[in-house]
Backbone as CSV, one residue per row, in Angstrom:
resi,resn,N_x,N_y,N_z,CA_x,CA_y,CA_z,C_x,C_y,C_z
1,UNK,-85.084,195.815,-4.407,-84.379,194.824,-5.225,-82.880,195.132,-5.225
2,UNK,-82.348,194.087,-4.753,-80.686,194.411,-5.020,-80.065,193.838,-6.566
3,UNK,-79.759,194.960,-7.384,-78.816,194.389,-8.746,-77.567,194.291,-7.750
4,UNK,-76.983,193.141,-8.826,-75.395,192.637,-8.894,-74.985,192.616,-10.209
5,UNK,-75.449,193.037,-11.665,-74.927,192.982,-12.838,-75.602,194.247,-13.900
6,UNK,-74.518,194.643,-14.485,-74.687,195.513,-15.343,-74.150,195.250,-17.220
7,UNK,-75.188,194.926,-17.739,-74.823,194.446,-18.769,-75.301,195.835,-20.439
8,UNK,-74.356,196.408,-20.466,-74.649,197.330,-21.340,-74.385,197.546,-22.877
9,UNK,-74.989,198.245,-23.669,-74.784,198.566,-25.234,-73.324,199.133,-25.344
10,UNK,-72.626,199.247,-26.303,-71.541,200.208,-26.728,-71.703,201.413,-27.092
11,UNK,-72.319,200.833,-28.870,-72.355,202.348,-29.578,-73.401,203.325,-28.544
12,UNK,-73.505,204.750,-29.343,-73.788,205.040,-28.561,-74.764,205.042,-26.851
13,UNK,-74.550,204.474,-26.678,-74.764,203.969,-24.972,-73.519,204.086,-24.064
14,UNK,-72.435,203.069,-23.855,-70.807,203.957,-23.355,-70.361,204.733,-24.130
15,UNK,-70.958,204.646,-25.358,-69.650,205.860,-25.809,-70.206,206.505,-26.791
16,UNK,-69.581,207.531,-27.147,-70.732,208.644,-27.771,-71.115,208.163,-29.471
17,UNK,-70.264,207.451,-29.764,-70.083,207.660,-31.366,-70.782,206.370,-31.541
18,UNK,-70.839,205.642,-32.921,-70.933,204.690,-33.643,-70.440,204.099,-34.112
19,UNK,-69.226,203.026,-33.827,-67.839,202.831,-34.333,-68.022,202.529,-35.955
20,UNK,-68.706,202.016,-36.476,-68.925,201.359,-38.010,-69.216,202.927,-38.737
21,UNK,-69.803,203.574,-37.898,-70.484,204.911,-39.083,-69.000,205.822,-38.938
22,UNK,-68.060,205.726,-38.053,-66.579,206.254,-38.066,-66.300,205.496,-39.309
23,UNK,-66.240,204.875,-38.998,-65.574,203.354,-39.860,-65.192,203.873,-41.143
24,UNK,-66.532,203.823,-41.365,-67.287,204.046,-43.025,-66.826,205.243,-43.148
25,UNK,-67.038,206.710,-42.598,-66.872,208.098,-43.072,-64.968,207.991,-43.418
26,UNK,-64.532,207.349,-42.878,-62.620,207.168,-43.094,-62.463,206.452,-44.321
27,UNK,-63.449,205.679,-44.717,-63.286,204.398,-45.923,-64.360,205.510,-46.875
28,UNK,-65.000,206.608,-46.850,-65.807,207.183,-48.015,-67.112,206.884,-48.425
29,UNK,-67.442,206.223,-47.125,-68.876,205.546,-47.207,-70.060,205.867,-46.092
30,UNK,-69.259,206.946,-45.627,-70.139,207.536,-44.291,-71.124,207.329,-44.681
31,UNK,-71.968,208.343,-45.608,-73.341,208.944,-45.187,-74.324,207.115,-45.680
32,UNK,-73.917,206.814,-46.321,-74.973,205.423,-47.346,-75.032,204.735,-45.411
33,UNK,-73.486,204.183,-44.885,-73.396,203.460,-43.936,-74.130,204.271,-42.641
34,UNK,-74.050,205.002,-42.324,-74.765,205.879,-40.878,-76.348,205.904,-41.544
35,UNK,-77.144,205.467,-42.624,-78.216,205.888,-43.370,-78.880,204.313,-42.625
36,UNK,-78.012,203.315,-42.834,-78.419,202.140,-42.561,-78.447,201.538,-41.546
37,UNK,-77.545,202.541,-40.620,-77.312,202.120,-38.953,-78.531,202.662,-38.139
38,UNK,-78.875,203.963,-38.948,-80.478,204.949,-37.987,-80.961,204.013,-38.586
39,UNK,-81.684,203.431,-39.079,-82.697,202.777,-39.483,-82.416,201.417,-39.008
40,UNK,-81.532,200.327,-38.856,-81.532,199.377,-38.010,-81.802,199.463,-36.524
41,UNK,-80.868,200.617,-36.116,-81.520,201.089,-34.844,-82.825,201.387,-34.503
42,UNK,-83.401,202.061,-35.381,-84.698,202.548,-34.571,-86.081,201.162,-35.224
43,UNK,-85.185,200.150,-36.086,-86.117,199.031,-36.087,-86.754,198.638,-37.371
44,UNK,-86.168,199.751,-38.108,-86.801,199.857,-39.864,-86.166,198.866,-40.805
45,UNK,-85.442,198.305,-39.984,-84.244,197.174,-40.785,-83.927,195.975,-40.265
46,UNK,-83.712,194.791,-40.532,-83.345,193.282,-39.816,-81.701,193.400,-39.337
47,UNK,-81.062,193.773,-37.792,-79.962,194.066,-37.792,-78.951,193.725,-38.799
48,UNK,-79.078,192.329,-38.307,-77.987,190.721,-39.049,-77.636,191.081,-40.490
49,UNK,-78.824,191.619,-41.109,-78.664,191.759,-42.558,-77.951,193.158,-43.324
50,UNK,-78.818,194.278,-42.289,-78.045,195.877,-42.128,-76.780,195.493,-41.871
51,UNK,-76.005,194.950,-40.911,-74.687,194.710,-40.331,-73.947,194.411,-42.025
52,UNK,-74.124,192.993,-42.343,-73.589,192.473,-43.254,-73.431,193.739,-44.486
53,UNK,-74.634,193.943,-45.112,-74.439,195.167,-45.604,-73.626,196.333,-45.469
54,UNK,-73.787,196.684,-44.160,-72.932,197.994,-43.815,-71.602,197.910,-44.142
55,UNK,-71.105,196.400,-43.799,-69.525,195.678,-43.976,-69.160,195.658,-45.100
56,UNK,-70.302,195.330,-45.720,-69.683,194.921,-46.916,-69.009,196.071,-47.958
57,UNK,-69.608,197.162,-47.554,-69.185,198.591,-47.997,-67.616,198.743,-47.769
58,UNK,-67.225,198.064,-46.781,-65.883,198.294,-46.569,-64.891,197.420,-47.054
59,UNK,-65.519,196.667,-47.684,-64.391,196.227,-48.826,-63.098,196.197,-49.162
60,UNK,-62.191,195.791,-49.136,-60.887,196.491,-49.757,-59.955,197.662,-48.909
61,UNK,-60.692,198.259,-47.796,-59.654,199.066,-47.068,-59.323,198.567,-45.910
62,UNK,-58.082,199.116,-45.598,-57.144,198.309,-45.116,-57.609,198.773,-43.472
63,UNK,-57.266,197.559,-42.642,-57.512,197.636,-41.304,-56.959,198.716,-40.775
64,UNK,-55.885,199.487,-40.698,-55.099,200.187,-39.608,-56.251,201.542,-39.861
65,UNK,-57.336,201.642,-40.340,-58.052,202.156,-40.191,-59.100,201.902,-38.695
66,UNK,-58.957,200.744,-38.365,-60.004,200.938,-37.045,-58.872,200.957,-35.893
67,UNK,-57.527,201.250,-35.659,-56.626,201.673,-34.568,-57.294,203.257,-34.764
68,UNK,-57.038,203.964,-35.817,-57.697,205.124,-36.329,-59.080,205.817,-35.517
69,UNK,-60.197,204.604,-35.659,-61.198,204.957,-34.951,-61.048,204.959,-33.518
70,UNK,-60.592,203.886,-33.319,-60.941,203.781,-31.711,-59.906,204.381,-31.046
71,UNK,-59.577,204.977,-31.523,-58.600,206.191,-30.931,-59.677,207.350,-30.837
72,UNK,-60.356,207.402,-31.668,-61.447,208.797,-32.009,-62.662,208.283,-31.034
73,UNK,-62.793,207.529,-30.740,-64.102,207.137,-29.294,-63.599,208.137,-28.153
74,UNK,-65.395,208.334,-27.815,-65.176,209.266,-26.233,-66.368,208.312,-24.995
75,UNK,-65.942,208.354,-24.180,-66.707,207.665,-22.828,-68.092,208.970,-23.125
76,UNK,-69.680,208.161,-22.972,-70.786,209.144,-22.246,-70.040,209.695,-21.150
77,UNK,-70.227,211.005,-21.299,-70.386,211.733,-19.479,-70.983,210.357,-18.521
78,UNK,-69.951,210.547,-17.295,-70.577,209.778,-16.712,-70.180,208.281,-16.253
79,UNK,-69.596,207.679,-17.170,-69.561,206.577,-17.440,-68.340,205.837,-16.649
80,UNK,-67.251,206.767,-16.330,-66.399,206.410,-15.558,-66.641,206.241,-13.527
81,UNK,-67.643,207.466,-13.525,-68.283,207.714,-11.987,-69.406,206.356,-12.356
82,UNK,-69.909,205.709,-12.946,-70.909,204.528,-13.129,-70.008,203.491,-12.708
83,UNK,-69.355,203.312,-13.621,-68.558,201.696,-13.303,-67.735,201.655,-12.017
84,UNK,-67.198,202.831,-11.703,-66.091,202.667,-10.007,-67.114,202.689,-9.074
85,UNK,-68.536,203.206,-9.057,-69.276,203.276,-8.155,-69.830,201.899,-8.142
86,UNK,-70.125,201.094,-9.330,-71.135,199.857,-9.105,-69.687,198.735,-8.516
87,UNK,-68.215,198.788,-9.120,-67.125,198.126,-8.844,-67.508,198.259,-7.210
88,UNK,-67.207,199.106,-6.741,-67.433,199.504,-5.111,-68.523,198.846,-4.471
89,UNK,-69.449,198.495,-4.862,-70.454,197.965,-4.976,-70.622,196.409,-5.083
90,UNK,-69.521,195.596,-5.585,-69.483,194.736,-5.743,-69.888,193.866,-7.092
91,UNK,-70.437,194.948,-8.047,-71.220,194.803,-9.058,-70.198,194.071,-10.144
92,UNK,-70.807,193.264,-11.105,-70.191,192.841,-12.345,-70.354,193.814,-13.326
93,UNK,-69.479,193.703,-14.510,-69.877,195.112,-15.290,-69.433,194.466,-16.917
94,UNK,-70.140,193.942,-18.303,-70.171,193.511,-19.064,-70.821,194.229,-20.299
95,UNK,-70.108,194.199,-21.232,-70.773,195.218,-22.642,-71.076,194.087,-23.482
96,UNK,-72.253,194.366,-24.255,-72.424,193.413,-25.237,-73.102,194.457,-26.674
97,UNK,-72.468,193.957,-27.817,-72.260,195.185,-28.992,-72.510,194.429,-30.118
98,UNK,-73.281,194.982,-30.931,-73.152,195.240,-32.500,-72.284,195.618,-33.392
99,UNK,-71.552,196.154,-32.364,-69.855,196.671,-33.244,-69.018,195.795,-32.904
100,UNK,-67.413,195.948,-32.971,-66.415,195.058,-33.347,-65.615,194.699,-32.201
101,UNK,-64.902,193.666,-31.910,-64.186,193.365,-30.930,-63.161,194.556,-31.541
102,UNK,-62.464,194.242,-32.346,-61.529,195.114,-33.094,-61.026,196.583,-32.077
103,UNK,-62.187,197.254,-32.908,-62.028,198.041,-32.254,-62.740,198.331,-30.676
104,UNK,-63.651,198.050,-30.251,-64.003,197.885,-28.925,-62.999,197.436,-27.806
105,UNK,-62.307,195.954,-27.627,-61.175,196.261,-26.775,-60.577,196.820,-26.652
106,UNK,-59.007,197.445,-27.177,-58.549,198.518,-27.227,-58.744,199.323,-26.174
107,UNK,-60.584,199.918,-26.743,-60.498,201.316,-25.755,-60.922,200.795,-24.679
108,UNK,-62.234,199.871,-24.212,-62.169,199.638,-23.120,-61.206,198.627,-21.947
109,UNK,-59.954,198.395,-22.590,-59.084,197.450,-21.642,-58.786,198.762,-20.300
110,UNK,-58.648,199.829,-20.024,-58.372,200.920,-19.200,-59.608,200.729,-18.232
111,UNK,-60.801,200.304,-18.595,-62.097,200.465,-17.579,-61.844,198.874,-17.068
112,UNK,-61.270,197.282,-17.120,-61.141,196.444,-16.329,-62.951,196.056,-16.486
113,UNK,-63.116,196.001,-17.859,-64.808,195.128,-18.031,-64.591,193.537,-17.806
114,UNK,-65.734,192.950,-16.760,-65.382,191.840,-16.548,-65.818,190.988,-17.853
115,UNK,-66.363,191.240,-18.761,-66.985,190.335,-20.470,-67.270,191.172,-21.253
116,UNK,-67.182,191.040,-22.567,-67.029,191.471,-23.707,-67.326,190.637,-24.592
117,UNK,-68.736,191.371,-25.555,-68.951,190.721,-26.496,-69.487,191.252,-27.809
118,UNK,-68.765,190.908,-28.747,-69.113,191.994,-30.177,-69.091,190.748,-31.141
119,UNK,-68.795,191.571,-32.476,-68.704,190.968,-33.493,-67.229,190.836,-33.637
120,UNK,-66.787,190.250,-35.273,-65.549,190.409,-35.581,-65.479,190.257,-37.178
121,UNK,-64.418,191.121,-37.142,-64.516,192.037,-38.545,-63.672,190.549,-39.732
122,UNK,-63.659,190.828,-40.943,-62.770,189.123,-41.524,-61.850,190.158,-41.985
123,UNK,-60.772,189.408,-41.509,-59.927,190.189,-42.180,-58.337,189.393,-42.754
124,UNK,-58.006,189.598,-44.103,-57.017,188.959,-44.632,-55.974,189.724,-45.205
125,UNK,-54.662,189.826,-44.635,-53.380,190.261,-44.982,-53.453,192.012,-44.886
126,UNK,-54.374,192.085,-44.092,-54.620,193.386,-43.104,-55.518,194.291,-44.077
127,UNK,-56.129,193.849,-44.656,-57.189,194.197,-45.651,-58.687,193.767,-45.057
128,UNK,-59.840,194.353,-44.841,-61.001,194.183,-44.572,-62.084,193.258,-45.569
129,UNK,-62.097,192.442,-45.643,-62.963,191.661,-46.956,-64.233,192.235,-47.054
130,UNK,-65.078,192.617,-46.238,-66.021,192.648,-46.390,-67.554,191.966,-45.563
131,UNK,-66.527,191.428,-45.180,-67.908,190.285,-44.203,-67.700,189.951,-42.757
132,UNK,-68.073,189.712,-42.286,-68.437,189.431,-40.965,-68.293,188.235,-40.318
133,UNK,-67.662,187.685,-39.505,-67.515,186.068,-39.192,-68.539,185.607,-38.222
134,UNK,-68.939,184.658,-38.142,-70.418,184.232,-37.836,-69.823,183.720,-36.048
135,UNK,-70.551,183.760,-35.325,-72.330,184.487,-35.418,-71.972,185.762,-35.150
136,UNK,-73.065,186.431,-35.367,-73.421,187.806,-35.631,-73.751,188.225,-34.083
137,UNK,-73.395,189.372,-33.535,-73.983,189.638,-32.201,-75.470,190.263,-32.679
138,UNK,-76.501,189.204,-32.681,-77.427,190.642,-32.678,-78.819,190.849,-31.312
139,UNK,-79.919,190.790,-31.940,-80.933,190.946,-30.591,-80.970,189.591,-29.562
140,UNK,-81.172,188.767,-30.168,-81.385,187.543,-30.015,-79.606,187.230,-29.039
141,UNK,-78.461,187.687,-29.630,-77.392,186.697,-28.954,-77.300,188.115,-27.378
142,UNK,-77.419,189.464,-27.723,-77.668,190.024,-26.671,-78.081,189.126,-25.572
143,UNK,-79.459,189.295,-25.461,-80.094,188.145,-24.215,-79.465,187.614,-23.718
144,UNK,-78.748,186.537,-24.854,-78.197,185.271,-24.780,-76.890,185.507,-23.814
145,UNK,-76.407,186.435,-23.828,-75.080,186.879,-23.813,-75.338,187.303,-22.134
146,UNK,-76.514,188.136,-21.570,-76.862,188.428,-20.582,-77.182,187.296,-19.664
147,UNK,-77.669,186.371,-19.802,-78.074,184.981,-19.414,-77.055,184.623,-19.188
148,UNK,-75.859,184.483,-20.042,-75.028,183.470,-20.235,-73.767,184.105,-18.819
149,UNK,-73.986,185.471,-18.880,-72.814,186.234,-18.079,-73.344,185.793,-16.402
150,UNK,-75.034,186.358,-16.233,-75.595,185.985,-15.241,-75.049,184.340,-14.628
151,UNK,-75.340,183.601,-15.078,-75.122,182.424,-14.675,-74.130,181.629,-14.571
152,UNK,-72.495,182.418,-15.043,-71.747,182.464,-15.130,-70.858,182.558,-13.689
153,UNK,-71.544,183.882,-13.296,-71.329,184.086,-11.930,-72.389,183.810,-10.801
154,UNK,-73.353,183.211,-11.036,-74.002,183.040,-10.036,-75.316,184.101,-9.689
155,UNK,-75.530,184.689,-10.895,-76.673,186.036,-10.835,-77.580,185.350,-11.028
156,UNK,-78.829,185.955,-10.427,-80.267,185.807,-10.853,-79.935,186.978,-12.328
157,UNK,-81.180,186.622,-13.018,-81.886,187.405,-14.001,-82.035,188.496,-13.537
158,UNK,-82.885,188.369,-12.544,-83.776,189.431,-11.379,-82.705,190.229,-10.968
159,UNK,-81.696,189.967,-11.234,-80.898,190.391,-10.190,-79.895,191.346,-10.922
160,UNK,-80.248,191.393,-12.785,-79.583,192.200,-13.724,-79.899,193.473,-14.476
161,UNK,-79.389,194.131,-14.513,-80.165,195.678,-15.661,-78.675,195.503,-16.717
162,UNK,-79.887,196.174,-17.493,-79.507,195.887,-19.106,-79.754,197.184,-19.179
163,UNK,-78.974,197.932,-20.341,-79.084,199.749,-20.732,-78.416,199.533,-21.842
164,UNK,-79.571,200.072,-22.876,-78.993,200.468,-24.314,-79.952,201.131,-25.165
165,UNK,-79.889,201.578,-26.827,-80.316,202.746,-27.336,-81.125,202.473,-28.077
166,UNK,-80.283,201.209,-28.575,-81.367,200.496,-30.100,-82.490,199.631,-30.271
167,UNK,-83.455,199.217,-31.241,-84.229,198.227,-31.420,-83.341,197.005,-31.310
168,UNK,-81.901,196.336,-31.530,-81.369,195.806,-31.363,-80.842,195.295,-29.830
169,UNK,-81.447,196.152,-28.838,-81.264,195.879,-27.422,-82.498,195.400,-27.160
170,UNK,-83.721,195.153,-27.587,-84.646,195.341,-26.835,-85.035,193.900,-26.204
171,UNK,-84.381,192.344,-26.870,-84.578,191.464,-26.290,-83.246,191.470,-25.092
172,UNK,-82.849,191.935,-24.760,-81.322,192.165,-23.658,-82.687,192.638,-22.372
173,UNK,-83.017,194.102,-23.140,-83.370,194.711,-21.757,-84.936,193.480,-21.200
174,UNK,-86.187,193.111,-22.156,-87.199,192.234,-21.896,-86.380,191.318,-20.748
175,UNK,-84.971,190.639,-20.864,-85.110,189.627,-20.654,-84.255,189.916,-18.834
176,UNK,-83.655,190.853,-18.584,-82.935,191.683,-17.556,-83.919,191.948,-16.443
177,UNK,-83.668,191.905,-15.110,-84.221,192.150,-14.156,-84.468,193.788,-14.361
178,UNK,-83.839,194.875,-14.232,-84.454,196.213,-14.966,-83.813,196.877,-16.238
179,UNK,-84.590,196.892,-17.343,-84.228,196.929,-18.618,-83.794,198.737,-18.350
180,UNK,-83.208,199.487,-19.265,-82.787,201.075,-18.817,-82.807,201.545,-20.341
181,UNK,-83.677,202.246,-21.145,-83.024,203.053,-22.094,-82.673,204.175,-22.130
182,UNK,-81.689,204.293,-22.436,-80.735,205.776,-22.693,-81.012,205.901,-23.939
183,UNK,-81.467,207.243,-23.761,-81.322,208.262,-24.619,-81.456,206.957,-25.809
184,UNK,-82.579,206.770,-25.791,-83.063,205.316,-26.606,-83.948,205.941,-28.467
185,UNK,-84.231,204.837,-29.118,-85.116,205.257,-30.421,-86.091,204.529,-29.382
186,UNK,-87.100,205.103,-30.252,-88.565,204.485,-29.530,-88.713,203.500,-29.460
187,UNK,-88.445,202.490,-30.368,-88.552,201.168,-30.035,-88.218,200.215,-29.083
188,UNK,-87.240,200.764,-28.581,-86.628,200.207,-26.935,-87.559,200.870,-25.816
189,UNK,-87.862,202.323,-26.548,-88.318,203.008,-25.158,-90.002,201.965,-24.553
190,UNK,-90.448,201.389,-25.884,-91.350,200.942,-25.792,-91.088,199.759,-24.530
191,UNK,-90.505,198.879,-24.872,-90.284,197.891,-23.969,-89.531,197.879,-22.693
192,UNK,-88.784,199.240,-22.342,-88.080,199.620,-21.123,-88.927,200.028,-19.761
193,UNK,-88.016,199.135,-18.365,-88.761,200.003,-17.323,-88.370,200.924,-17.290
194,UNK,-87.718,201.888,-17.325,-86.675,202.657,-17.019,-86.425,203.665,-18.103
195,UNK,-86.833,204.821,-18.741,-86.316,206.038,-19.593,-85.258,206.728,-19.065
196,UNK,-84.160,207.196,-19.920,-83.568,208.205,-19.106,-83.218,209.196,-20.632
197,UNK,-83.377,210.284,-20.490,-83.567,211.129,-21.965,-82.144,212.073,-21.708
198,UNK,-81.583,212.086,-20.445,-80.219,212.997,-20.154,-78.903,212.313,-20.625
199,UNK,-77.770,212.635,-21.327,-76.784,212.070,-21.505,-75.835,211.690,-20.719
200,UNK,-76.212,211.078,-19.202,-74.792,211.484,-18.399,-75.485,210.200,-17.364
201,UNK,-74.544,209.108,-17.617,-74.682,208.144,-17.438,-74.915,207.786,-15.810
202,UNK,-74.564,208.745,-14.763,-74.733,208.514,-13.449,-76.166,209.000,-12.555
203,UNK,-76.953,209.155,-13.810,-78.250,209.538,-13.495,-78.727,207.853,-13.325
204,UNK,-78.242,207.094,-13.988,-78.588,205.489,-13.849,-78.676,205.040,-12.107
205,UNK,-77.563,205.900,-11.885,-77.436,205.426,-10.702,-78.506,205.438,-9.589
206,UNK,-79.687,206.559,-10.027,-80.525,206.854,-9.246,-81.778,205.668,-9.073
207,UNK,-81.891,204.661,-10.045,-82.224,203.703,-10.212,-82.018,202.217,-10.150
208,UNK,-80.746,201.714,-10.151,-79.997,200.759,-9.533,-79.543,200.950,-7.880
């Protein structure tokens, strides 16, 4: 099978951290917010609703807090030898996230991702309100988002792998020509062709 598209998770999947559970530990709300992110992740929670929640914790503090974070993001091992090798390749290369445009562009404008798709934070007179502006990236717009990139350029389905960690990936990877979990919660691992339990993203390669 020849892939031509790589459509991947953020948090940890490219990059090591969790941008919202940063988020929160800078705003004083770490541990409640990272309490609600393991548990959306591994499936114990309705994302859409965890998300809103998690936000809403952040209330009142002021944005120049997520320049803050995404300064504090690190690339998986790996991840740079992944994308120049599939580029070489001819490959498309697209993130689709549960976390924030906000902070997500920023760090990846240096890697040249051909799509990008997150959430976005509300924000008024550089203050964080609290909420989330609709729609919500969650399992469901994943897919959607993979489909939408595929056909965009001219991809088969068949012709895409999807790689990410959470219960929140798992309609992305179902719907992807080879689904990949990294260093996944079980609930993805359930529905993945593909396990990979090592942190170092060019082990993918052995499979694409």
């Amino acid at each position: 099978m020849k892939y031509r598209l790589l459509l991947m998770d953020m948090d940890s999947t490219l990059i090591n951290e969790e941008g919202i559970d940063l988020l929160a530990a800078r705003a004083g709300v770490g541990e409640e917010v990272a309490r609600l992110t393991s548990e959306a992740m591994a499936g114990e929670l309705d994302f859409s609703s965890s998300l809103r929640q998690r936000v809403s914790l952040l209330k009142g503090h002021s944005s120049a807090l997520l320049e803050d974070v995404t300064q504090s993001l690190s690339l998986t091992e790996g991840a740079p030898e992944l994308i120049s090798t599939l580029r070489s390749r001819g490959w498309r290369i697209g993130v689709v996230s549960g976390g924030f445009h906000e902070i997500i562009d920023p760090f990846l404008a240096p890697l040249g991702i051909d799509f990008i798709r997150a959430n976005h934070f509300s924000i008024t007179e550089g203050v964080l309100t609290g909420e989330v502006i609709d729609p919500i990236i969650g399992p469901t717009e994943k897919a959607l988002a993979l489909e939408e990139f595929a056909h965009a350029h001219g991809i088969e389905l068949s012709e895409t792998v999807a790689v990410g960690d959470g219960a929140n990936d798992r309609e992305m990877l179902r719907v992807a020509g080879l689904g990949i979990a990294f260093c996944a919660k079980r609930a993805l691992k359930e529905v993945a062709d593909v396990v990979v339990e090592r942190r170092d993203l060019r082990i993918l390669l052995d499979s694409i």
